[in-house]
DSSP file (Angstrom, degrees, kcal/mol; ACC not computed):
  #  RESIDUE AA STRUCTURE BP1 BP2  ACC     N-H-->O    O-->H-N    N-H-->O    O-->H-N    TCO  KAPPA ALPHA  PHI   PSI    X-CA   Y-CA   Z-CA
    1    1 A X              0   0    0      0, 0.0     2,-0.2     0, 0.0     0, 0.0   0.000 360.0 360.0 360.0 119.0    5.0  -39.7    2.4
    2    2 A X        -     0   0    0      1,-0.1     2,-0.1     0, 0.0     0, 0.0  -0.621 360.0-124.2 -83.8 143.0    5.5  -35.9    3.9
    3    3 A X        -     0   0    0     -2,-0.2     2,-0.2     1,-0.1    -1,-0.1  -0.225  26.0-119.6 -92.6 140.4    4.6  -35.3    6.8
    4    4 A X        -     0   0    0     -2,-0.1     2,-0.5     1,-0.0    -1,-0.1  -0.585  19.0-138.3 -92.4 152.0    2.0  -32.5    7.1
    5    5 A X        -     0   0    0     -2,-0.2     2,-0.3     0, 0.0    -1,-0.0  -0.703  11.3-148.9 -89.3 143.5    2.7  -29.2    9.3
    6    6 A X        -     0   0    0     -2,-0.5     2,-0.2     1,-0.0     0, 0.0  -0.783  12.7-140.8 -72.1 141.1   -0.1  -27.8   11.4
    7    7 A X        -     0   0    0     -2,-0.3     2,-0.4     1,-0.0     3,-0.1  -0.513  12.3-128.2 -85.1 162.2   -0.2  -23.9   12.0
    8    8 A X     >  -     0   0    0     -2,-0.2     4,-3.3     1,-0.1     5,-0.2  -0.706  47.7 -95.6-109.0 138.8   -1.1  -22.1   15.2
    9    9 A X  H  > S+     0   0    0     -2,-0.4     4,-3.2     1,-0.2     5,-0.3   0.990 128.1  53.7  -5.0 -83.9   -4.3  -19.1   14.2
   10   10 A X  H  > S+     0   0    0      2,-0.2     4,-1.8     1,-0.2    -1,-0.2   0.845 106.5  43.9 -63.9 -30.3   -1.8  -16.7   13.8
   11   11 A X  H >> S+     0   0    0      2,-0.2     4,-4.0     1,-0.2     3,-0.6   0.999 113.8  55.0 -35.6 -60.0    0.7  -18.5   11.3
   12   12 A X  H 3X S+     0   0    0     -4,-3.3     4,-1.2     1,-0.4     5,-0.2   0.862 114.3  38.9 -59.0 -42.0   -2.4  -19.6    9.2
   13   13 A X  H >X S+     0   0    0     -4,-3.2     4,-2.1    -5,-0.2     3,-1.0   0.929 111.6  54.0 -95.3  -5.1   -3.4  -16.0    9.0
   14   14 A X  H <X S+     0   0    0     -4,-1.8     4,-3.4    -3,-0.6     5,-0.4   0.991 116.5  45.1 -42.9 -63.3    0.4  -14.2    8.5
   15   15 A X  H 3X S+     0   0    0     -4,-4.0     4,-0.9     1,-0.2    -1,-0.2   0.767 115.6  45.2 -70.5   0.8    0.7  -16.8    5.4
   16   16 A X  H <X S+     0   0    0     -4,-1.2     4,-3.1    -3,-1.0     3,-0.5   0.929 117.5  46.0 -97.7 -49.2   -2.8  -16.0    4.3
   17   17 A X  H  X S+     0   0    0     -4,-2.1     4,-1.6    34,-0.3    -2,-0.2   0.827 113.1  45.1 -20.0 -56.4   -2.0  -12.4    4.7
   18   18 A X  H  X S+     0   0    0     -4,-3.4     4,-1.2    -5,-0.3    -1,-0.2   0.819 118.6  46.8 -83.5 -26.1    1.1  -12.4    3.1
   19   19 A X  H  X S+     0   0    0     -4,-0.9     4,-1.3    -3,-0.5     3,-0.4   0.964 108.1  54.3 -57.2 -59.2   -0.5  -14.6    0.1
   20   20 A X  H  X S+     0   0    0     -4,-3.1     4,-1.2     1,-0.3    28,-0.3   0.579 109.1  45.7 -61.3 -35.5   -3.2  -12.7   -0.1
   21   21 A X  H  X S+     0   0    0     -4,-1.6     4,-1.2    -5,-0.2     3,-0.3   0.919 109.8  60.7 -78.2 -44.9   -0.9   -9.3   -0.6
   22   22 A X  H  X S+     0   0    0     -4,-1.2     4,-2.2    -3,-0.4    -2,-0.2   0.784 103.9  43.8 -19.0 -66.0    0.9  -11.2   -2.9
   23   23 A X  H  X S+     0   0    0     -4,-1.3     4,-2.1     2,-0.2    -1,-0.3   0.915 105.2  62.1 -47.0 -50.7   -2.0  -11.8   -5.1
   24   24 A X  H  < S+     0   0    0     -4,-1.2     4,-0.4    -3,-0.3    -2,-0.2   0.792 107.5  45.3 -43.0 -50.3   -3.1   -8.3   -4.9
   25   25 A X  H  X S+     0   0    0     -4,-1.2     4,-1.7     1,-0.2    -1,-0.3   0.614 101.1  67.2 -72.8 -35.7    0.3   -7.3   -6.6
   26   26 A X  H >< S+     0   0    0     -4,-2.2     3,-0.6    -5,-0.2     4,-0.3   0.987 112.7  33.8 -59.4 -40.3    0.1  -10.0   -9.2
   27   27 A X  T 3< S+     0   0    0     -4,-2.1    -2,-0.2     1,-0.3     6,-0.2   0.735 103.2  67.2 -92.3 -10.5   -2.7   -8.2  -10.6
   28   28 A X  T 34 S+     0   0    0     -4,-0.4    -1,-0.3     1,-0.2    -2,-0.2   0.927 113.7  40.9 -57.7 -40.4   -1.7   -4.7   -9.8
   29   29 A X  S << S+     0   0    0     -4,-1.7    -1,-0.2    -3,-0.6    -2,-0.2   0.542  84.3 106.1 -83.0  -9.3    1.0   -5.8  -12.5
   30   30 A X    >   -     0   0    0     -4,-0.3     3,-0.7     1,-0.2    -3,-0.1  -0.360  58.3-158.6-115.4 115.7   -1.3   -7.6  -14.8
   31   31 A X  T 3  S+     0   0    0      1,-0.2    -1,-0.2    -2,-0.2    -4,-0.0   0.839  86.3  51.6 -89.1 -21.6   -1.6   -5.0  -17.8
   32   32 A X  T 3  S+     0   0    0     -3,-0.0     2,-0.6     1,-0.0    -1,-0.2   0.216  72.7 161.4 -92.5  34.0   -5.0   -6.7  -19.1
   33   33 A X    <   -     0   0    0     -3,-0.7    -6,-0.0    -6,-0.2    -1,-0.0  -0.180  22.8-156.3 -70.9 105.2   -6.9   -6.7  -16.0
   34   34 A X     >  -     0   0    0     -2,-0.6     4,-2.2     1,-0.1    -1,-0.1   0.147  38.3 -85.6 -61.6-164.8  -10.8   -7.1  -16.6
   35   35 A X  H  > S+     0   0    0      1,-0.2     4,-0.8     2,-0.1    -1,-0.1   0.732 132.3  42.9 -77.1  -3.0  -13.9   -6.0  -14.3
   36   36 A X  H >> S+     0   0    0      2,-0.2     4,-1.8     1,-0.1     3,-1.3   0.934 103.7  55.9-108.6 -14.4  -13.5   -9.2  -12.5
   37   37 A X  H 3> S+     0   0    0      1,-0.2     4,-3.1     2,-0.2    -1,-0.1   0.898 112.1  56.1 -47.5 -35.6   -9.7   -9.3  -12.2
   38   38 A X  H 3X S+     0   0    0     -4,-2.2     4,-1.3     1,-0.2    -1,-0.2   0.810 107.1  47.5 -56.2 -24.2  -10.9   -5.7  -10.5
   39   39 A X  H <X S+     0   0    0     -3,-1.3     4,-0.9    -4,-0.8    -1,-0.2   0.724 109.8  46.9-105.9 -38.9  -13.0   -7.3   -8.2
   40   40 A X  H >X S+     0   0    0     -4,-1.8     3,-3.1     2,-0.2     4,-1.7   0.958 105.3  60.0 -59.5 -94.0  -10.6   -9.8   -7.2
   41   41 A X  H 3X S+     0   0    0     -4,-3.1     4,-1.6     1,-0.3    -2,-0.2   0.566 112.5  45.3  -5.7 -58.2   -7.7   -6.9   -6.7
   42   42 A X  H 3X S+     0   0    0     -4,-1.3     4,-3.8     1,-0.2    -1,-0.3   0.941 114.0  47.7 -54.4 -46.4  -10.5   -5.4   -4.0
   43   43 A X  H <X S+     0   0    0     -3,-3.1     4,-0.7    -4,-0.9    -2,-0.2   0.937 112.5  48.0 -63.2 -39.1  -11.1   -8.8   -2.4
   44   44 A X  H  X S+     0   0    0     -4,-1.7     4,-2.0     1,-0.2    -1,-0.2   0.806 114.7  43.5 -73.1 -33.1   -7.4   -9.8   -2.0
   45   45 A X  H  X S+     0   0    0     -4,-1.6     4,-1.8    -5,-0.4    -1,-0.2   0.825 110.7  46.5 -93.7 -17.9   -6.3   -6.9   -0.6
   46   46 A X  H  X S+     0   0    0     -4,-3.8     4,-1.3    -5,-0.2    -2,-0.2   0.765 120.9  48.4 -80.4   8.2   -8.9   -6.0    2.0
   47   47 A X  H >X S+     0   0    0     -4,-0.7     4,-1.2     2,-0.2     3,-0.6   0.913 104.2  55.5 -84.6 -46.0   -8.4  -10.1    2.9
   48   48 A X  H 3X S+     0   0    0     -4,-2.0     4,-1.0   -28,-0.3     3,-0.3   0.980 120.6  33.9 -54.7 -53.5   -4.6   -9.6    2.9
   49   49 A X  H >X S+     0   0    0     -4,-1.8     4,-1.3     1,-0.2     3,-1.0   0.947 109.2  60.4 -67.8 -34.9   -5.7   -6.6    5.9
   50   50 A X  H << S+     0   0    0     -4,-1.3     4,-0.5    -3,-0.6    -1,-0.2   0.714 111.9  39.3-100.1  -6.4   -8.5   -8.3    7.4
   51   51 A X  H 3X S+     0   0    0     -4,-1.2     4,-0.8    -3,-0.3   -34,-0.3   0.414 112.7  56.1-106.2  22.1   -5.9  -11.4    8.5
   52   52 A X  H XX S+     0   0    0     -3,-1.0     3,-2.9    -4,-1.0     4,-2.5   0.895 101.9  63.1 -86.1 -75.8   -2.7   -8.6    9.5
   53   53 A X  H 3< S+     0   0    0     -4,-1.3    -2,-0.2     1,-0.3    -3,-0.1   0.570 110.2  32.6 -27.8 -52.1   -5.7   -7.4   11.8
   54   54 A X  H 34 S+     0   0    0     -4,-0.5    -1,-0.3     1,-0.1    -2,-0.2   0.892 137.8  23.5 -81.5 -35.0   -5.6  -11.0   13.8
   55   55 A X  H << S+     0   0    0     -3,-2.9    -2,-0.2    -4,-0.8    -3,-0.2   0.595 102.9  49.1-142.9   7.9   -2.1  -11.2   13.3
   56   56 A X     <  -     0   0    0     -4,-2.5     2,-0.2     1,-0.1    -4,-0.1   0.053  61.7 -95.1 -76.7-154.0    0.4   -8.5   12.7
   57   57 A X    >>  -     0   0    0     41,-0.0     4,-2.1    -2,-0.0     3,-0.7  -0.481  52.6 -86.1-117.9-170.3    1.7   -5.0   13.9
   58   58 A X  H 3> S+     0   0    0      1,-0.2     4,-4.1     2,-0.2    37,-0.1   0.720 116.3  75.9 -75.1 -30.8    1.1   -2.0   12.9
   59   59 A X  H 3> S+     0   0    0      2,-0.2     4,-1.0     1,-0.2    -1,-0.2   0.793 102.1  38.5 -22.7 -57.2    3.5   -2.3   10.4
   60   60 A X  H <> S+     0   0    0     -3,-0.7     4,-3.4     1,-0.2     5,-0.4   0.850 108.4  55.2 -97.1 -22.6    1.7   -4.2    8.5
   61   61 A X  H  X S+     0   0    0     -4,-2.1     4,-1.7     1,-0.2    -1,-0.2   0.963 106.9  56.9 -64.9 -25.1   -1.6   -2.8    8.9
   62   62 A X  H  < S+     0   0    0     -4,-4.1     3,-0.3     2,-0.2    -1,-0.2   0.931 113.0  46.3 -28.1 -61.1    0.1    0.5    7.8
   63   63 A X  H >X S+     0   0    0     -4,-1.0     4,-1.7     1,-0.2     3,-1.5   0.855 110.7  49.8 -49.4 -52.5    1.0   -1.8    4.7
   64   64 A X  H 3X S+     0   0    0     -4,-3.4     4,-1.4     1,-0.3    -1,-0.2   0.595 108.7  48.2 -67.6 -18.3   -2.0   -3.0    4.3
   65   65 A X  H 3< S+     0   0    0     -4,-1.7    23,-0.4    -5,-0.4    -1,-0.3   0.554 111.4  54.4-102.2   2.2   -3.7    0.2    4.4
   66   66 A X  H <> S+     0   0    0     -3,-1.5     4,-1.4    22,-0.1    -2,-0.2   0.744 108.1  46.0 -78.9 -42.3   -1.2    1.5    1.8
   67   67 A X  H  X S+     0   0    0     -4,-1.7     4,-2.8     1,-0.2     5,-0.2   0.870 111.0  51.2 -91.4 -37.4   -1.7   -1.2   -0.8
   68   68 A X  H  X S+     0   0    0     -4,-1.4     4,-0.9     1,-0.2    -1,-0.2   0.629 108.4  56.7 -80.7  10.5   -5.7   -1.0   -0.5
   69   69 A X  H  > S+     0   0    0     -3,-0.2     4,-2.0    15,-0.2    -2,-0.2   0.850 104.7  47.4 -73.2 -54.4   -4.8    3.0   -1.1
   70   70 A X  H  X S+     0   0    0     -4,-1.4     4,-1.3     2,-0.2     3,-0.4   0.957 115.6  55.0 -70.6 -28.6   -2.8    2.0   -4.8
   71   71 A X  H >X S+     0   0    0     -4,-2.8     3,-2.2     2,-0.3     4,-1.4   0.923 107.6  47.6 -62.9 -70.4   -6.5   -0.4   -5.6
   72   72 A X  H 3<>S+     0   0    0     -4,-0.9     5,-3.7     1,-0.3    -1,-0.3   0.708 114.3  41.0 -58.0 -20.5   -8.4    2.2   -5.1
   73   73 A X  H 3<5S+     0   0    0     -4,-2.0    -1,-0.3    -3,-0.4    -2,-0.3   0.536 107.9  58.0-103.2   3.7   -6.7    4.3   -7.0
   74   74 A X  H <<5S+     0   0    0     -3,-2.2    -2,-0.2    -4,-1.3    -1,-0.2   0.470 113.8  46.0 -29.9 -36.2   -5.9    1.9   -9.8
   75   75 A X  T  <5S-     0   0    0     -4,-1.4    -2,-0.2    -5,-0.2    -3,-0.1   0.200 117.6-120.2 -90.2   6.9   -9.7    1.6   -9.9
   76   76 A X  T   5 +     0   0    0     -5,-0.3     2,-0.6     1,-0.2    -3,-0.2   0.914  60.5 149.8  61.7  54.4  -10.0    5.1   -9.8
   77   77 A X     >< +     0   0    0     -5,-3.7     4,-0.9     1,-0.2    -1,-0.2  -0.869  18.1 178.4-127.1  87.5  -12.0    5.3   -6.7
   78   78 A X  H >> S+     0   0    0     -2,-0.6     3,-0.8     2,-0.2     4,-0.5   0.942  76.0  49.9 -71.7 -51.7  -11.0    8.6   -5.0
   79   79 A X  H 3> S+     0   0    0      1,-0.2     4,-0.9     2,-0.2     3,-0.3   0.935 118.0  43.7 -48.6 -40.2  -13.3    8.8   -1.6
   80   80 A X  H 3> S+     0   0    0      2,-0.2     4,-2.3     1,-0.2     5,-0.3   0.848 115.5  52.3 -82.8 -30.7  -12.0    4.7   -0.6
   81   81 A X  H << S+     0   0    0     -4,-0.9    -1,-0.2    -3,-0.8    -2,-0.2   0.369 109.0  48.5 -97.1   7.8   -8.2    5.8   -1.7
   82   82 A X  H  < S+     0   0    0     -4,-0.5    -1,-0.3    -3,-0.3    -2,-0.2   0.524 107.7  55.9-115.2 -28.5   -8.2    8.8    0.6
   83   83 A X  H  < S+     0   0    0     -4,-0.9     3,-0.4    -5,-0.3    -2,-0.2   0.867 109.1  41.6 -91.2 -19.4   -9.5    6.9    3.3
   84   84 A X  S >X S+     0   0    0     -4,-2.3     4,-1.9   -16,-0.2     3,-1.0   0.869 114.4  49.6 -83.6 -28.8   -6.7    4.2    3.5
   85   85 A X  H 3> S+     0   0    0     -5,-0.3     4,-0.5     1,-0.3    -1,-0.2   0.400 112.9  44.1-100.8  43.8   -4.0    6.2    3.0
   86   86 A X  H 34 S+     0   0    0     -3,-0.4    -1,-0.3    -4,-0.2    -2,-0.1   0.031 117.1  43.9-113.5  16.3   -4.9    8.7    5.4
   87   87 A X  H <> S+     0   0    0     -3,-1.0     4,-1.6   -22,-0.2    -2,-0.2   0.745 110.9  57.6-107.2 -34.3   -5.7    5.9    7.5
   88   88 A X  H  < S+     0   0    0     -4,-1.9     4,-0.3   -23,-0.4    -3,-0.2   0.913 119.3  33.1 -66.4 -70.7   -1.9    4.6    5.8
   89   89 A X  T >X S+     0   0    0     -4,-0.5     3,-3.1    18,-0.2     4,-1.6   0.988 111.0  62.1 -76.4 -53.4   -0.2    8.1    7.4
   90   90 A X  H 3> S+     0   0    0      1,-0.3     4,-2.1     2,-0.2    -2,-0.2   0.759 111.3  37.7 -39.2 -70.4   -2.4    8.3   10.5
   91   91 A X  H 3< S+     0   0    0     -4,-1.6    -1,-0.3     1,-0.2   -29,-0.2   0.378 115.2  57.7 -75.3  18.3   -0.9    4.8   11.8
   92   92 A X  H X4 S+     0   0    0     -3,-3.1     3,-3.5    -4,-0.3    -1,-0.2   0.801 114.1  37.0 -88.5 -71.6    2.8    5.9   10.3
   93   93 A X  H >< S+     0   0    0     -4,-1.6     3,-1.4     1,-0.3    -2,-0.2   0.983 115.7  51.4 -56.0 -50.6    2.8    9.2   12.6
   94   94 A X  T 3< S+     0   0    0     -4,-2.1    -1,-0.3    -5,-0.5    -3,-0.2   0.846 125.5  28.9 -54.9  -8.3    1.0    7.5   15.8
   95   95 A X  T X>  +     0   0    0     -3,-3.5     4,-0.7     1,-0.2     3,-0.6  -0.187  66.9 149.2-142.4  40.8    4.0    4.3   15.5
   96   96 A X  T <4  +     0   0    0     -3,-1.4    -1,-0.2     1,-0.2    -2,-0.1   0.628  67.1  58.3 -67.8  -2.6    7.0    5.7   14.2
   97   97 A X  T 34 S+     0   0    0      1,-0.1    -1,-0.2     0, 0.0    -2,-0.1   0.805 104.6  54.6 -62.5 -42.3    9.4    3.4   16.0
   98   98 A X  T <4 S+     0   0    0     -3,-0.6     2,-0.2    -6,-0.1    -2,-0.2   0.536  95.5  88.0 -60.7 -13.4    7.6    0.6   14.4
   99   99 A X     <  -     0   0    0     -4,-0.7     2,-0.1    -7,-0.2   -40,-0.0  -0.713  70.0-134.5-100.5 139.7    8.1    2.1   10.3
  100  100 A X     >  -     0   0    0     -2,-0.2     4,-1.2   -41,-0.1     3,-0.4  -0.307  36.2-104.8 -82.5-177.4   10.8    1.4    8.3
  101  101 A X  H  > S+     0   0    0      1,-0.3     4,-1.6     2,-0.1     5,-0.3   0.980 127.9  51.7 -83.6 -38.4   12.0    5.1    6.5
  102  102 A X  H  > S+     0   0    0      2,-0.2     4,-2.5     1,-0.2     3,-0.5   0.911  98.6  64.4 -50.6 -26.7   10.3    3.6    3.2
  103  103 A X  H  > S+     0   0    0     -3,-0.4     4,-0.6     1,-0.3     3,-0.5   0.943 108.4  41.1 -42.2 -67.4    7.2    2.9    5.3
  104  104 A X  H  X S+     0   0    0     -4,-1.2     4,-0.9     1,-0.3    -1,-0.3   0.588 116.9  43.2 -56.4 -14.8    6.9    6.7    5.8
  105  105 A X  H  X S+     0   0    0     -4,-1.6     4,-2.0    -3,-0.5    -1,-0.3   0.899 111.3  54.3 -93.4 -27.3    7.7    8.0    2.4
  106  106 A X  H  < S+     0   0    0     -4,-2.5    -2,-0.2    -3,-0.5    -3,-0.2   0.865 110.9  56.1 -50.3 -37.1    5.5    5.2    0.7
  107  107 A X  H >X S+     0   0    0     -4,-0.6     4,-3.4     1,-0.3     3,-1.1   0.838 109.5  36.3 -56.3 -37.7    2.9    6.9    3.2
  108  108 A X  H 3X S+     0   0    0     -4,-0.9     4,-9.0     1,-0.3    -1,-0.3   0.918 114.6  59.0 -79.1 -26.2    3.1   10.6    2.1
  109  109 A X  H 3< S+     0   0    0     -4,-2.0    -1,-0.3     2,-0.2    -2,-0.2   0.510 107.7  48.9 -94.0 -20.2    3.5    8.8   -1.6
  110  110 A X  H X> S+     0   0    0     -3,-1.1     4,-2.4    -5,-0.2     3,-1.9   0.790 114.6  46.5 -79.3 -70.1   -0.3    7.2   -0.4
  111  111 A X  H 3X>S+     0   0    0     -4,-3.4     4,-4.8     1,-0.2     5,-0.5   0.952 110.3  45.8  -9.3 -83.1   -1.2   10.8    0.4
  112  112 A X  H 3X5S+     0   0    0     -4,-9.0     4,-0.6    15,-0.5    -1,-0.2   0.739 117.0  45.5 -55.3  -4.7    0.1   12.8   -2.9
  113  113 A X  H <>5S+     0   0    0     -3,-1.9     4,-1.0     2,-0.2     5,-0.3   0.598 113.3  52.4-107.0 -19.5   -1.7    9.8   -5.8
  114  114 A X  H >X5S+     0   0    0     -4,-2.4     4,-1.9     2,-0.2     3,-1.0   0.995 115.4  36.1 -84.2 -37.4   -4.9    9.8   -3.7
  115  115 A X  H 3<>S+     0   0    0     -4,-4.8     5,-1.8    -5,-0.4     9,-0.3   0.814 116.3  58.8 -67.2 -29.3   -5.3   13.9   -3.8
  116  116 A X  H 3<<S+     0   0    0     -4,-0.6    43,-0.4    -5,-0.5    -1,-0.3   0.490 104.2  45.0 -77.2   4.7   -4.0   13.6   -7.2
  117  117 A X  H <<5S+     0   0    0     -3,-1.0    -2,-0.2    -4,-1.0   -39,-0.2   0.596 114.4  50.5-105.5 -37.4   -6.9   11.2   -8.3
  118  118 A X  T  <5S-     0   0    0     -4,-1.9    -2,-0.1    -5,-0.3    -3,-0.1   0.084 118.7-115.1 -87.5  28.9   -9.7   13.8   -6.4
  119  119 A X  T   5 +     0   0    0      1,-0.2     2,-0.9    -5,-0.1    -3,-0.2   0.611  66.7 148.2  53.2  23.6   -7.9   16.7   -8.3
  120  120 A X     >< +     0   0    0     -5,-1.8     4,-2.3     1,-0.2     5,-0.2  -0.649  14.5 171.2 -97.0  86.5   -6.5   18.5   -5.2
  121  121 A X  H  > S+     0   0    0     -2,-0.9     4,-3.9     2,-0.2     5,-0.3   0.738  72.7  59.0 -37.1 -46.4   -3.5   19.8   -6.7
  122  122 A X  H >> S+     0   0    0      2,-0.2     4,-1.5     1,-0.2     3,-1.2   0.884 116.9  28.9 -48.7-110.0   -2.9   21.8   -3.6
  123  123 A X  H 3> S+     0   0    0      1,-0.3     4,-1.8     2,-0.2    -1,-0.2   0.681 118.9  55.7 -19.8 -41.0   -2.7   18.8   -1.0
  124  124 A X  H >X S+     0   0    0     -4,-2.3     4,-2.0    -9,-0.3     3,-1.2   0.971 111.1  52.7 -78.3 -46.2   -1.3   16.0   -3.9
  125  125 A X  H XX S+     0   0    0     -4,-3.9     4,-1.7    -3,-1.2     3,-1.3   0.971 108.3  45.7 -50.4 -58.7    1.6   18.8   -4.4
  126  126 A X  H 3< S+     0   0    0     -4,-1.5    -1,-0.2    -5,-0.3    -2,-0.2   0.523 118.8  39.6 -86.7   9.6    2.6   19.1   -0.9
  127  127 A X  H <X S+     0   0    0     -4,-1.8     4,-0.6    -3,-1.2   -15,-0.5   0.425 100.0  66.3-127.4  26.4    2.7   15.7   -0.1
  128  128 A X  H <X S+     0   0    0     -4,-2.0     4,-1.5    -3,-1.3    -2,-0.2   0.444 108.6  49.1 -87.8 -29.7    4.1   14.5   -3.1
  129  129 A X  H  X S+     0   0    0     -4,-1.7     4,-1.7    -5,-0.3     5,-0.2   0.827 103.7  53.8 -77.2 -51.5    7.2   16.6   -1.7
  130  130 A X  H  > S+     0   0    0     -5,-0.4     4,-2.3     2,-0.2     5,-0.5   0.996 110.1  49.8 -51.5 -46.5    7.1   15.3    1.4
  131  131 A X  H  X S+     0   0    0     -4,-0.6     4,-1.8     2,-0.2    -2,-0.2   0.899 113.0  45.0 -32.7 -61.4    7.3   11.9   -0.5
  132  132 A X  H >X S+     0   0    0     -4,-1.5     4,-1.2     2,-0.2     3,-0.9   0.980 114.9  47.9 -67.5 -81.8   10.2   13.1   -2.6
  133  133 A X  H 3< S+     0   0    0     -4,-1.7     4,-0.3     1,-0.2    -2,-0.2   0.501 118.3  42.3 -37.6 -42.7   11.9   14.6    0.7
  134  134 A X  H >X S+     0   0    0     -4,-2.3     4,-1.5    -5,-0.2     3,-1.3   0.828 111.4  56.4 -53.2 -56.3   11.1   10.9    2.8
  135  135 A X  H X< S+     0   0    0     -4,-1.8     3,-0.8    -3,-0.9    -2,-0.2   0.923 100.0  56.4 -74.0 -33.8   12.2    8.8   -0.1
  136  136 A X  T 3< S+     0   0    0     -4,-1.2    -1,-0.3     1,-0.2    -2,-0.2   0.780 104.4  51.6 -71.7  -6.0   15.5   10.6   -0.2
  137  137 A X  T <4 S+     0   0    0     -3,-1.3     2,-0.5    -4,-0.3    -1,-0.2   0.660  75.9 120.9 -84.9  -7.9   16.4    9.5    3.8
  138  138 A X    <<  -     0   0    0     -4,-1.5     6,-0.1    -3,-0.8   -38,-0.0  -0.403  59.8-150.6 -39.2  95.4   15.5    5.7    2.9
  139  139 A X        +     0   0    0     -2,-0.5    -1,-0.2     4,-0.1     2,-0.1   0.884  66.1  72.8 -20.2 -71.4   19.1    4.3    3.9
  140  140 A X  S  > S-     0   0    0      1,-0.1     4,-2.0     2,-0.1     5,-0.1  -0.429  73.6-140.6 -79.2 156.1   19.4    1.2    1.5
  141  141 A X  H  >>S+     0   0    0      2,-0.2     4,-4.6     1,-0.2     5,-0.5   0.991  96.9  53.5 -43.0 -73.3   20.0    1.8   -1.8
  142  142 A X  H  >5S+     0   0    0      1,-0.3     4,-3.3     2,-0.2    -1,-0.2   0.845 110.4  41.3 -22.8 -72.2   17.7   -0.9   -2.8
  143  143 A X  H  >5S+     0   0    0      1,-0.2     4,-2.4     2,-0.2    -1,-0.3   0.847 114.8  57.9 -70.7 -32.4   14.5   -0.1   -1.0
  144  144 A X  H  X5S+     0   0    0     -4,-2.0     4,-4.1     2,-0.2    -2,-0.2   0.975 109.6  49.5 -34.1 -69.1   15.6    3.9   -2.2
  145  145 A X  H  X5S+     0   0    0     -4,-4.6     4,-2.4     2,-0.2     5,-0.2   0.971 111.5  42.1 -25.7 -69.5   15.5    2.3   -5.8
  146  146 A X  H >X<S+     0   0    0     -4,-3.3     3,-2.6    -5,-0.5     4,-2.4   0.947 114.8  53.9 -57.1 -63.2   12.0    0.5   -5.6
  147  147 A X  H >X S+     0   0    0     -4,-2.4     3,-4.2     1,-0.3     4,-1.3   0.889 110.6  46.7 -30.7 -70.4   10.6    3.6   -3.8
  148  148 A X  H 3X S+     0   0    0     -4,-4.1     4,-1.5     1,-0.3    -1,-0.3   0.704 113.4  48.3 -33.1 -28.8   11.8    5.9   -6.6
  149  149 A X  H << S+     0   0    0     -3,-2.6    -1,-0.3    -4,-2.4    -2,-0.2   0.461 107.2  47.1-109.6  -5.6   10.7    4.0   -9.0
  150  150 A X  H << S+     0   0    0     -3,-4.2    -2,-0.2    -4,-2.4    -1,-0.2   0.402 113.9  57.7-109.2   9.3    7.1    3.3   -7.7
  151  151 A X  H  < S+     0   0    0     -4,-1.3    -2,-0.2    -5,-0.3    -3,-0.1   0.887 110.9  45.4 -56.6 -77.9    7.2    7.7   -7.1
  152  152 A X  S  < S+     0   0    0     -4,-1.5    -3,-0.1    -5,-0.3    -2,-0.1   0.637 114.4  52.3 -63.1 -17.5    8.0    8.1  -10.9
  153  153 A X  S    S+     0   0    0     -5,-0.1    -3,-0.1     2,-0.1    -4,-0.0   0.274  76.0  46.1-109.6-129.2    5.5    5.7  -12.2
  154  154 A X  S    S-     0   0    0      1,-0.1     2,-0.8     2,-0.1   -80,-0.1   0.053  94.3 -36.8  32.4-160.0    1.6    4.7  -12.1
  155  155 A X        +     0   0    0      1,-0.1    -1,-0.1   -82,-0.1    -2,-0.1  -0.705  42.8 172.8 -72.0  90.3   -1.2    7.3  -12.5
  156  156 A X    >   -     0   0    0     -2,-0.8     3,-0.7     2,-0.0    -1,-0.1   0.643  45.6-122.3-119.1  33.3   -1.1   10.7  -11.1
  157  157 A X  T 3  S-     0   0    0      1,-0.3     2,-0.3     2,-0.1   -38,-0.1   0.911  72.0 -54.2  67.4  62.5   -4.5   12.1  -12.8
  158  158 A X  T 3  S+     0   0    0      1,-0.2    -1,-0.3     2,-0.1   -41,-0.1   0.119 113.9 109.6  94.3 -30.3   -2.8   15.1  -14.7
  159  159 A X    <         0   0    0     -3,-0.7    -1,-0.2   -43,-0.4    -2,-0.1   0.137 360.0 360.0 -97.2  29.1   -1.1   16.6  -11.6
  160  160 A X              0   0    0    -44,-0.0    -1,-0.3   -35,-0.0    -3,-0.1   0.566 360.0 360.0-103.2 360.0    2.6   16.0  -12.0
């Protein structure tokens, strides 16, 4: 018989958090995603943020306000995907001890797909460089890699 563990608050919401982002991402990948898989995708990620709220840093709410940036703009919802990731850079610049160097290029990379889905070329261009300019000081290779490769890819509504 296993024995069961109990969690403190703050475990229970980090693993719910971290589930909950988890989910988000299964269905960001999910190439047949109906309206309710959409609906779920919203739910999972503002849940995955509303338990980093009890129990992260700023780190993650950074993260968390990055990932409900790529929903909305996977659901093509420009007003809600301009307000997390400026919400995504605002807590980047105020905590920069706290960001890893991907945080910050993932940030500007928030920036440039959410002005490229409200069709301000202007704005998606010049922080789509900053992006490109961030992503090359990312140290490891690895995390360099993924960045680059989540840069090059998705939706950017006509403006690359």
């Amino acid at each position: 018989m296993s024995e069961k563990k109990i969690y403190s608050e703050t475990e229970a919401d980090r693993f719910f958090a971290a589930t909950f982002h988890g989910m988000t991402w299964d269905l960001l990948d999910k190439s047949d995603r109906n309206m309710e898989d959409d609906e779920k995708l919203e739910n999972y990620a503002h849940s995955s943020l509303a338990h980093w709220r009890k129990a992260g840093k700023e780190i993650n709410l950074q993260r968390g306000f990055w990932l409900l940036s790529r929903v909305y703009s996977v659901l093509n919802q420009s007003e809600s995907s301009q307000k997390y990731a400026k919400r995504c850079i605002q807590v980047t610049l105020e905590h920069p001890a706290q960001m890893e160097d991907f945080d910050v290029a993932f940030a500007y990379e928030a920036m440039a797909r959410s002005f490229a889905l409200a069709g301000e070329k202007e704005e998606y261009q010049k922080n789509f460089h900053l992006a490109e300019e961030a992503g090359k000081s990312i140290r490891n290779e690895g995390n360099r890699e993924v960045f680059q490769n989540e840069l090059s890819s998705g939706d950017w509504f006509g403006c690359e």
